[in-house]
N, C-alpha and C positions, 0 to 999 in steps of 0.2 A: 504494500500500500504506500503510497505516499504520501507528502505530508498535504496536498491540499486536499485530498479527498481524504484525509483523517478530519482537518480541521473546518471541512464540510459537515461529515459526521457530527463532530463537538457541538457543533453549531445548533444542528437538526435537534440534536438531545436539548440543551440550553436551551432552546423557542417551545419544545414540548414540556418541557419542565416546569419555565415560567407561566404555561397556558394551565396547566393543572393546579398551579401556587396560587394562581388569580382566581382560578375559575372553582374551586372548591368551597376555600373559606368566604368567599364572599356569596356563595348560595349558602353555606351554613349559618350563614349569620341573618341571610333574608329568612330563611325558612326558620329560624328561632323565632323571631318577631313574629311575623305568622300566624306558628303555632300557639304562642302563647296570646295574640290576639281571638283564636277563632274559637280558643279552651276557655277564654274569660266569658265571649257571645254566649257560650253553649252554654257557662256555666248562670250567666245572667238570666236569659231568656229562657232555657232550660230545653231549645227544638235536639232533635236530634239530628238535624242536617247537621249542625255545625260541628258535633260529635264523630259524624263520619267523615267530613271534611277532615277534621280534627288526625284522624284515627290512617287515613289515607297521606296524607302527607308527614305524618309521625315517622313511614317505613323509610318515605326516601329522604327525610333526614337521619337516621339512622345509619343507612349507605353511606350519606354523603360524608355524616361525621366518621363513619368509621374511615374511610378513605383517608381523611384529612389526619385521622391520628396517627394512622399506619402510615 
């Protein structure tokens, strides 16, 4: 290999890397707010829409945070 097509590679890794540093914690952090807004509705009002809303976006932050810890 040589070295421009190493420091192509680098590169590639580096633009993938920062895309996932950005793109995780900043939906973890949307989806906390969220959830704790749609679990306050649910708990206010008492519907159960907001419960499953609630209950459905729970999972994929779950994912999202587990991604971001690991």
């Amino acid at each position: 290999m040589d070295s421009s097509s190493v420091a192509e590679l680098s590169r590639w890794q580096f633009a993938i890397t920062a895309i996932f540093h950005m793109t995780f914690p900043a939906l973890t952090v949307g989806l906390s707010v969220l959830l704790a807004v749609t679990y306050t509705v649910y708990v206010r009002t008492g519907n159960p829409l907001y419960l499953q809303i609630f209950r459905f976006w729970k999972k994929i932050f779950a994912v999202g945070f587990g991604l971001g810890v690991r």
